[in-house]
C-alpha positions in Angstrom: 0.0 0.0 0.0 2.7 2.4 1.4 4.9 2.3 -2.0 1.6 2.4 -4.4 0.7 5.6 -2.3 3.5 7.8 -1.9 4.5 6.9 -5.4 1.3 8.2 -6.7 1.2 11.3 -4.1 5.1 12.3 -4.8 4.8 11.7 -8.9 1.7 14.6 -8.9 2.6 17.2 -6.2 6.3 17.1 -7.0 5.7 19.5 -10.1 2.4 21.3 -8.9 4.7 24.4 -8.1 5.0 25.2 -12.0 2.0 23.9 -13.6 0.3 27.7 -14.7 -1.8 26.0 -17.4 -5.4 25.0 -16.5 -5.1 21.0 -15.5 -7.2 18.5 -14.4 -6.0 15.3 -12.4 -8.8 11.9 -12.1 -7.6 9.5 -9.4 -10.0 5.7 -9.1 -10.6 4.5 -5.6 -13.5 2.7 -5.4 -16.8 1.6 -3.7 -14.7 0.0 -1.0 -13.5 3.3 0.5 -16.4 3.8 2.4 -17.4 0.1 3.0 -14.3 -1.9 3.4 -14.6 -5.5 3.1 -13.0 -7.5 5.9 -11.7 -10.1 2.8 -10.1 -6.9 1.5 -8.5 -4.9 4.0 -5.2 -4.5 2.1 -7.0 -3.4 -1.2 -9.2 -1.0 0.8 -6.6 0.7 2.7 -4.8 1.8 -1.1 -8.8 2.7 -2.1 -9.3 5.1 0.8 -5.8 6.4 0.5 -6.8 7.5 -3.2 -9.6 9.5 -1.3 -7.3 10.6 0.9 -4.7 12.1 -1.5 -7.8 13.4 -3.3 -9.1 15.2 -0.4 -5.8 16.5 0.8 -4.5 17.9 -2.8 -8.0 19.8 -3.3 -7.1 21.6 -0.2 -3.5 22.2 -0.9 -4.6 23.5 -4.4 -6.8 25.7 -2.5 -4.2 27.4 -0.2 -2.0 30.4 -0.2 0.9 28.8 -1.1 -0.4 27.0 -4.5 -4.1 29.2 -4.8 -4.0 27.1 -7.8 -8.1 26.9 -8.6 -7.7 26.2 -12.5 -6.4 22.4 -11.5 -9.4 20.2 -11.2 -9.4 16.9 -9.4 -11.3 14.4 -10.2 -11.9 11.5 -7.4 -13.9 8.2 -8.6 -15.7 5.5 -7.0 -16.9 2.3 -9.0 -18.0 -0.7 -7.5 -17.0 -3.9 -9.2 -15.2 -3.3 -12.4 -15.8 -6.5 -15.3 -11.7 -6.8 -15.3 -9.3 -10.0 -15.4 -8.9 -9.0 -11.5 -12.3 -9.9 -10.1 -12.8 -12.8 -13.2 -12.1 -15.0 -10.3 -14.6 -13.9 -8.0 -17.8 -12.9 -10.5 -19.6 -16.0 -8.8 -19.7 -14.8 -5.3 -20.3 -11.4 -6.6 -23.4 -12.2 -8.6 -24.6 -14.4 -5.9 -24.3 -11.2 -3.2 -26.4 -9.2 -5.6 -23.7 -6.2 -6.6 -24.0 -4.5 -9.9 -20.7 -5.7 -12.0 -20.2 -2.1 -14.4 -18.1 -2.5 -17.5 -15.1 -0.6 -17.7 -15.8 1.7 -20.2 -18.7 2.9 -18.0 -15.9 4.3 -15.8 -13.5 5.7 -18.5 -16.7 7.3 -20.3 -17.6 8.9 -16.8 -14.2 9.9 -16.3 -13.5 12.2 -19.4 -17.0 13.4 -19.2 -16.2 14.9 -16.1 -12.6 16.1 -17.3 -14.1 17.3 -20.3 -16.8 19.5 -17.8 -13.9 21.7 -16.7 -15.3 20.5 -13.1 -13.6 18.5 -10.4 -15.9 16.3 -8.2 -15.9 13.2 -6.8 -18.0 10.2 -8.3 -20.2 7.6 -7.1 -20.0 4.7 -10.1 -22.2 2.0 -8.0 -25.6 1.9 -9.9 -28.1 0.8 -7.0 -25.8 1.7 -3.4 -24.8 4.9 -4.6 -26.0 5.4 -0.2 -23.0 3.7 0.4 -21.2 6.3 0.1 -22.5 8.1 3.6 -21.6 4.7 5.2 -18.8 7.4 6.5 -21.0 9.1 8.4 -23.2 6.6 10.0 -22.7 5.8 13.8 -19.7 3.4 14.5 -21.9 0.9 15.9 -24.4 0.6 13.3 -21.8 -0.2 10.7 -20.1 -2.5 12.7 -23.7 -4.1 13.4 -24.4 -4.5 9.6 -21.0 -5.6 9.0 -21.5 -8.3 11.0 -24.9 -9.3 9.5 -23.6 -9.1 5.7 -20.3 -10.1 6.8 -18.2 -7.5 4.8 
C-alpha cells in the first residue's frame, strides 16, 4: 500500500509548483473506500488512501501557497469493475447481488467529467450509490451490519 501511495502522491505534487496551465487530475478509488470488506483490507486501505490524496491535494490547491483553482481533481468510486482481476470472484459477486459495471462505464464517466472543466468526486455504484454516507453513519451501526452481511 505504502509504495503504491506515496509513489502516486510524490509523482503529482512534486511538479504542482509550476503547472500555470489549466489542468485537471482523475484518481480511481472505489466503492470500498467507504465500506471496506473484511476479505479486503489491504486493497481498501490503497482505495481510501486514493480518497485521501484526493481530499488532501484539493485543499493544498486551494491554499495560499499553491491558490492554484484552475487544477481540477477528479476522485472516482466504481463498485465492481468487469476486469481479469475480479474474473475470479464474479460468482460470489453475482450471488451477493452487486451490480458488476463494465469498464468503459468508468472511463466514459471519467473524461465526461474532465471534459466538464469541473472537479468532483463520483459515485460509479448503480443501485448503493447510499453507500457512500456509510462514512457518516454511527460506528456501531456499521459495525452491526458488517456483522450481518459479513463484509
Amino acid at each position: 500500500m505504502f509504495p503504491n501511495s506515496f509513489d502516486s502522491y510524490t509523482q503529482r505534487t512534486h511538479h504542482l509548483d509550476i503547472i500555470k496551465a489549466p489542468a485537471h487530475c482523475p484518481n480511481t478509488s472505489e466503492r470500498l473506500t467507504n465500506t471496506p470488506n473484511r476479505e479486503m483490507v489491504s486493497y481498501s486501505m490503497t482505495k481510501a488512501a486514493a480518497l485521501a490524496f484526493h481530499e488532501g491535494l484539493s485543499s493544498e490547491l486551494r491554499g495560499e501557497k499553491l491558490n492554484a483553482p484552475e487544477i481540477k481533481l477528479t476522485c472516482v468510486h466504481p463498485t465492481w469493475s468487469s476486469t481479469a482481476m475480479i474474473a475470479p470472484h464474479r460468482a460470489d459477486i453475482d450471488a451477493s447481488g452487486m451490480t458488476v459495471i463494465e469498464p468503459y462505464v468508468v472511463a466514459d464517466a471519467v473524461v465526461k467529467q474532465v471534459l466538464s472543466g469541473r472537479g468532483r468526486q463520483l459515485i460509479l455504484a448503480p443501485g448503493v450509490e447510499f453507500l457512500s454516507t456509510m462514512r457518516s453513519w454511527p460506528s456501531w451501526f456499521v459495525r452491526a451490519l458488517n456483522g450481518i452481511t459479513g463484509t
